[in-house]
N, C-alpha and C positions, 0 to 999 in steps of 0.2 A: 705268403700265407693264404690260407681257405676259410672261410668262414662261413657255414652252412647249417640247416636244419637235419641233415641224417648224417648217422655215422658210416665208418668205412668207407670215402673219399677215396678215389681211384682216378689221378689228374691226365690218364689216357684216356678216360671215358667219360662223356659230355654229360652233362649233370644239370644241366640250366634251372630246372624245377626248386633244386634243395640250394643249389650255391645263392649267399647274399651277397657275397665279396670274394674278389678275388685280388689280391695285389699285385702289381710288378711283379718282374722278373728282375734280381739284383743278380747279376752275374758276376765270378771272381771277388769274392768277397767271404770275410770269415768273420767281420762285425759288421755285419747287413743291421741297417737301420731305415726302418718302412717311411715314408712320411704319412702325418697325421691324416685319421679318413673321418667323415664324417657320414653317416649312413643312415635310409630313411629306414625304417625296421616296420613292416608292414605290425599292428595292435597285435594279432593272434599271435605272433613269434615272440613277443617284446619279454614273456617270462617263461619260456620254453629252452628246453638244453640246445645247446647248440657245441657243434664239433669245431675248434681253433686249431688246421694244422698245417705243420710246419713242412716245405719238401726241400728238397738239394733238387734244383735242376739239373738234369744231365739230356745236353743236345743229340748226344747218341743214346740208345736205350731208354729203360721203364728209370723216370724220376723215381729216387729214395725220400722216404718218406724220414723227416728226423726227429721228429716226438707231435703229440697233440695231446688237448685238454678236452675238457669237457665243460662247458662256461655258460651263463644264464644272463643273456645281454644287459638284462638290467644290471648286475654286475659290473660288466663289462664299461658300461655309461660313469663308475663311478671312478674316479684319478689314481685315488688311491689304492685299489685292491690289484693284485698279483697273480697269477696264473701260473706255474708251474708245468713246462713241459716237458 
């Protein structure tokens, strides 16, 4: 998954400015489970939308994109709340 300050994430195009997180690559897998991240969130982003999304790696061709949210890291900080993608 991608976790950034703009939308429309394009993982063939270097983005280094907006990305905060990028995770692994779990490959062959259809219950992918990330391990916990812990992240320093620069103050001006900490209550600003941020784009959560999700891709299918594919080693040939453009990676498929297979849903994202739209999330507000303070949120995000909290155990209990859910996201929907």
């Amino acid at each position: 998954f991608v976790l950034r300050t703009e939308k429309g994430y394009d993982p063939s195009v270097a983005h280094p400015q907006s990305v905060l997180y990028k995770s692994e690559i779990i490959k062959k897998s259809l219950n992918v489970t990330w391990k916990p991240v812990k992240l320093m969130i620069p103050a001006d982003v900490y209550n600003m939308p941020l784009e959560l999304s999700v891709w299918d790696y594919d080693e040939i061709g453009a990676h498929d994109l297979i849903g994202s949210a739209t999330v507000v890291f303070s949120r995000l900080a909290d155990p209990t709340e859910t996201f929907p993608i």
